[in-house]
C-alpha positions in Angstrom: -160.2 138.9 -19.3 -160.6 134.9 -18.5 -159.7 133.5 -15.5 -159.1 129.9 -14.9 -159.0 129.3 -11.0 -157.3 125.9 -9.5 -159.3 124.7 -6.6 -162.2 126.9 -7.0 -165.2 125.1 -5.0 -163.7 125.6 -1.8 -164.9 129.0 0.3 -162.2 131.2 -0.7 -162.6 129.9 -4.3 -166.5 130.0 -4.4 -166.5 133.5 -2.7 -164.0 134.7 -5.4 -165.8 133.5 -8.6 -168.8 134.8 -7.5 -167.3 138.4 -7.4 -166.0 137.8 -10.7 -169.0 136.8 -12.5 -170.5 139.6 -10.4 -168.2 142.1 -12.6 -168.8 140.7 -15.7 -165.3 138.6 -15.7 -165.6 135.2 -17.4 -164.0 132.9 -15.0 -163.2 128.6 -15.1 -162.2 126.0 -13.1 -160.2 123.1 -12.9 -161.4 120.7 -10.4 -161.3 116.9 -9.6 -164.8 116.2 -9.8 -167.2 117.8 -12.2 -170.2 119.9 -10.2 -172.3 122.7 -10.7 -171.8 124.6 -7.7 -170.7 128.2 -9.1 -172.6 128.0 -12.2 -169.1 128.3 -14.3 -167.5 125.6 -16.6 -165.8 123.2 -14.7 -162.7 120.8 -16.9 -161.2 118.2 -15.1 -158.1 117.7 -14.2 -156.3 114.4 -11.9 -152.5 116.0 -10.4 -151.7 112.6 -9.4 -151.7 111.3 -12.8 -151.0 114.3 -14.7 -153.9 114.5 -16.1 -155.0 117.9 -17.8 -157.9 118.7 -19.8 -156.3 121.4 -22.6 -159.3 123.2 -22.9 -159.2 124.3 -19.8 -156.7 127.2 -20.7 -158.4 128.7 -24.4 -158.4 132.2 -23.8 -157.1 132.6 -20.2 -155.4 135.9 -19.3 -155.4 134.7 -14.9 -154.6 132.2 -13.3 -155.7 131.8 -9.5 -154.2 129.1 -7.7 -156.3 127.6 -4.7 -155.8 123.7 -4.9 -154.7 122.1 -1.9 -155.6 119.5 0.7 -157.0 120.4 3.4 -154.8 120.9 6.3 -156.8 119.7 9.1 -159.1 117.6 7.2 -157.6 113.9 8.6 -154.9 113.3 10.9 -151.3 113.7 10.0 -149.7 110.4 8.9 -146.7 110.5 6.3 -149.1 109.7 4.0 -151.4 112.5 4.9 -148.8 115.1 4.8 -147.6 114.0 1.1 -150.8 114.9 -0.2 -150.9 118.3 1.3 -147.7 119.6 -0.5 -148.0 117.2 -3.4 -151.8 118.9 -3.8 -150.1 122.5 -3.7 -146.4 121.8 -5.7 -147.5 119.6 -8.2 -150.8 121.2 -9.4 -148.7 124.3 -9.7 -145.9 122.5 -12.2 -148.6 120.8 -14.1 -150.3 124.1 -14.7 -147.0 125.2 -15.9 -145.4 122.3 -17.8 -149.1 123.0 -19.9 -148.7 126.1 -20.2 -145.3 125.8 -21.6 -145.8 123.5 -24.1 -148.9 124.8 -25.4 -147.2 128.2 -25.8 -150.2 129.7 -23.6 -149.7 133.9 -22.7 -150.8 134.6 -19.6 -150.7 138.1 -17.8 -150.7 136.9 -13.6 -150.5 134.1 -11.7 -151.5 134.4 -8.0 -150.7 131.7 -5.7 -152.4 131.1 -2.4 -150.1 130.4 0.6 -150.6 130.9 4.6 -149.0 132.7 7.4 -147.8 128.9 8.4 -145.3 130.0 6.3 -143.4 131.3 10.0 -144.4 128.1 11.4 -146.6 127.0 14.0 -144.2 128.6 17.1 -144.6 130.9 19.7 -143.2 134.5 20.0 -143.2 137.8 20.2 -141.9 139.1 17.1 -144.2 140.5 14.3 -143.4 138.8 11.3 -143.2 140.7 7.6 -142.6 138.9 4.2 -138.9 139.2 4.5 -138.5 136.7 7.1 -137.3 133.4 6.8 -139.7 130.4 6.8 -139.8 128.5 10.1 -138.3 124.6 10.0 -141.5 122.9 10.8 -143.9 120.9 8.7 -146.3 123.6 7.8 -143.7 126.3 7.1 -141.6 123.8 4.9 -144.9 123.0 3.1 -145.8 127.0 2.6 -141.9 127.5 1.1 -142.4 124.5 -1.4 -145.8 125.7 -2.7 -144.2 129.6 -2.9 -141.2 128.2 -4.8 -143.8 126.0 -7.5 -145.5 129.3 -7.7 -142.3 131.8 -8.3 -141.4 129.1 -11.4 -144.4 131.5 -13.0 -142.2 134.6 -12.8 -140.2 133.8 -16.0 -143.3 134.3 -18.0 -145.5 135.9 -15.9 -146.3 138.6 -12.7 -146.6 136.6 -9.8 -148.4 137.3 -6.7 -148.7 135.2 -3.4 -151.1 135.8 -0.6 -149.8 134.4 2.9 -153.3 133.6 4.4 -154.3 134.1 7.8 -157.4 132.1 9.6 -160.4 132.8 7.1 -163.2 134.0 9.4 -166.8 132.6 7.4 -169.7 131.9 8.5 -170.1 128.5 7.0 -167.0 127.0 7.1 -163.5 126.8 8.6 -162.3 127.3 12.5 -165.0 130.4 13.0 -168.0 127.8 12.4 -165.7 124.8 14.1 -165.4 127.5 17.4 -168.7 129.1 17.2 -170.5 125.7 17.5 -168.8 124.7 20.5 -169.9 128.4 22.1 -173.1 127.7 21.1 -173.9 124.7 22.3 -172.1 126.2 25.5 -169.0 124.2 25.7 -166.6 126.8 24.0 -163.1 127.2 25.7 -159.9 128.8 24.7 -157.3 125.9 23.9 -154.3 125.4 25.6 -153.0 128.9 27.3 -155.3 130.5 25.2 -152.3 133.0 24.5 -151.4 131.9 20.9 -151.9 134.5 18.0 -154.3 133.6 15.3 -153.7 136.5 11.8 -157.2 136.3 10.8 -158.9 137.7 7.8 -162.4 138.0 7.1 -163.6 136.5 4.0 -164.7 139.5 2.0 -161.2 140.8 2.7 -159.4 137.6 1.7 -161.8 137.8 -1.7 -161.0 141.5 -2.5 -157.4 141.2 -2.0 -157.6 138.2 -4.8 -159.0 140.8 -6.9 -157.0 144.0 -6.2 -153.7 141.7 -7.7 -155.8 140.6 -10.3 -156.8 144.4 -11.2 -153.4 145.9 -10.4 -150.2 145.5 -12.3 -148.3 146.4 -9.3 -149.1 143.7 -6.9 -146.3 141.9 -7.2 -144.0 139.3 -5.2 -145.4 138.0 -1.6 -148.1 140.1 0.4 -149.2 138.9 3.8 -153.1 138.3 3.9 -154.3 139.5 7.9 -155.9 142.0 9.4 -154.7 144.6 11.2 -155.6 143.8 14.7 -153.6 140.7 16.6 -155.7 138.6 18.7 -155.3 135.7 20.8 -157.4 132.1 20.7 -158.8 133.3 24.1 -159.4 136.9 22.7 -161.2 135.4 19.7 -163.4 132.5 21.8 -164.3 135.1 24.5 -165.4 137.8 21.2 -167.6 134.8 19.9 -169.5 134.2 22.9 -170.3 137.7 23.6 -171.8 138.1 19.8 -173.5 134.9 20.2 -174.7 136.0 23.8 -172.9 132.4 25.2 -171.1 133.0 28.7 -167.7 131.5 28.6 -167.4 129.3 31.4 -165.4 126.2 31.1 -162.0 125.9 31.5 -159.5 125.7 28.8 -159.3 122.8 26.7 -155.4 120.8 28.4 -152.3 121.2 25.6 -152.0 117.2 26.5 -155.6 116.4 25.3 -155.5 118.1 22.1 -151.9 116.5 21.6 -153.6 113.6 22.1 -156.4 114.1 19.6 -154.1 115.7 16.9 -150.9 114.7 17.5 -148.3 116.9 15.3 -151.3 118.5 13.8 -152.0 120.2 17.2 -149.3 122.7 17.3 -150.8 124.6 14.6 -153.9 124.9 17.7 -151.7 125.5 19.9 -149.2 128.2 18.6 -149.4 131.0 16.7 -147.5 134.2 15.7 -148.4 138.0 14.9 -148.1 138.6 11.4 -148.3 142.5 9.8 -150.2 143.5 6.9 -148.1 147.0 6.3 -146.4 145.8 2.6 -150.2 145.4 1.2 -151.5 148.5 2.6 -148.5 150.5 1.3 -150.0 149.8 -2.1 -153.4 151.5 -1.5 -155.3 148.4 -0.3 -157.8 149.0 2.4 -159.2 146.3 4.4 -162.7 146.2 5.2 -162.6 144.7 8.6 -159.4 145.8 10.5 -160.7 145.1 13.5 -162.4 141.1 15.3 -165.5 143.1 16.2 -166.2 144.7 13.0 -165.6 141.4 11.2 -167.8 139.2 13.9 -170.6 141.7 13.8 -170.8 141.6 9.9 -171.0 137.7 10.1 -173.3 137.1 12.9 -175.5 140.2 12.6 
């Protein structure tokens, strides 16, 4: 088993290799810039010029794709949001326009992808992975980069995750969040009332790996935990851990529009998301529950 992983310096991606090499499992990236960070053999490869170093795929069996630009790393102008589905799509045809012509057998490709896949909105319904995508920005972005990925399934299993808010430490909206709570100026934003599907890291990490290890995970699995919480829920669970007394008001809807502009509603709304499809195949989450999870992290 080799496995080449798209993207793989990020926290998900560096969490993920390091369980890999962990279990003996040879693993590669492809990455923009050539570092050392994981200790694994890095080849470089430019989307945006279809640029693709060959090597990179000798001997791979997996494929784990992670590549994408950041969501909420710089403001949303046209330009901005080109590069976050172009950064997703286009990796993912490139991977497989090489593939192709270099005749390459590969036993799974698993694909990344978010729970903004039902848009940033608010409601009341729990979503599964039957529903439709929602007509916003984000959810038109999560069906393009599921639809590059499913182009895998004529030569290969395909899996997707639909990732929910990554709760780590070091990086992220917990770190963002917990900062502002510790330095005692931590709020719930807007209402406070919109629902944010979270996953701890380790779960996020071993869910990568249960597809990789089982045959049967197939098609398009939501990534959250069990438990549905609210951004007030989740600010008020941080300052208790972190011993901080919420005090302030919430942070105004207009000022974060302000700050963010489109970029806000993903801050601002949220919807409940159910994890029942993955644990019908015999996967059990670690942390089910916010406390669990925010105890294991802050400790």
């Amino acid at each position: 088993m080799k496995i080449l992983i798209t993207g793989g310096s990020g926290t998900l991606g560096s969490a993920l290799t390091q369980k890999l090499l962990k279990n003996n499992i040879e693993v590669v990236h492809l990455t923009r810039e050539k570092n050392s960070k994981n200790d694994v053999k890095n080849y470089l490869w430019d989307w945006t010029k279809s640029e693709f170093d060959e090597n990179s795929l000798t001997g791979v069996t997996h494929i784990i794709h992670l590549a994408g630009a950041g969501i909420a790393d710089k403001a949303w102008t046209n330009s901005r949001k080109n590069t976050i589905v172009k950064s997703r799509v286009l990796t993912a045809r490139l991977l497989l326009s090489k593939i192709k012509s270099l005749n390459i057998n590969i036993t799974t490709f698993i694909s990344a992808s978010a729970v903004g896949y039902y848009g940033a909105q608010i409601s009341e319904k729990t979503f599964e992975e039957n529903d439709e995508y929602y007509e916003d920005f984000i959810g038109n972005c999560c069906k393009q980069w599921e639809n590059a990925a499913d182009q895998f399934s004529a030569i290969t299993r395909v899996s997707k995750f639909r990732l929910g808010v990554i709760l780590d430490k070091n990086s992220g909206a917990l770190l963002k969040i917990a900062r502002m709570v510790k330095n005692r100026i931590g709020s719930p934003l807007g209402t406070g009332k919109q629902y944010m599907p979270w996953i701890h890291l380790e779960d996020a990490v071993n869910l990568f790996y249960f597809a990789i290890m089982n045959d049967e995970i197939k098609g398009t699995f939501n990534a959250v935990a069990e438990e549905i919480i609210t951004n007030k829920d989740l600010t008020l669970k941080i300052g208790k851990v972190l011993n901080r007394k919420i005090w302030l008001p919430n942070v105004p809807s207009f000022i974060l529009k302000f700050i963010y502009g489109e970029m806000s509603d993903t801050i601002l709304k949220g919807v409940k998301v159910s994890n029942k499809k993955i644990k019908s195949l015999d996967y059990k989450f670690k942390y089910q529950k916010i406390d669990e999870a925010l105890k294991a992290i802050y400790p």
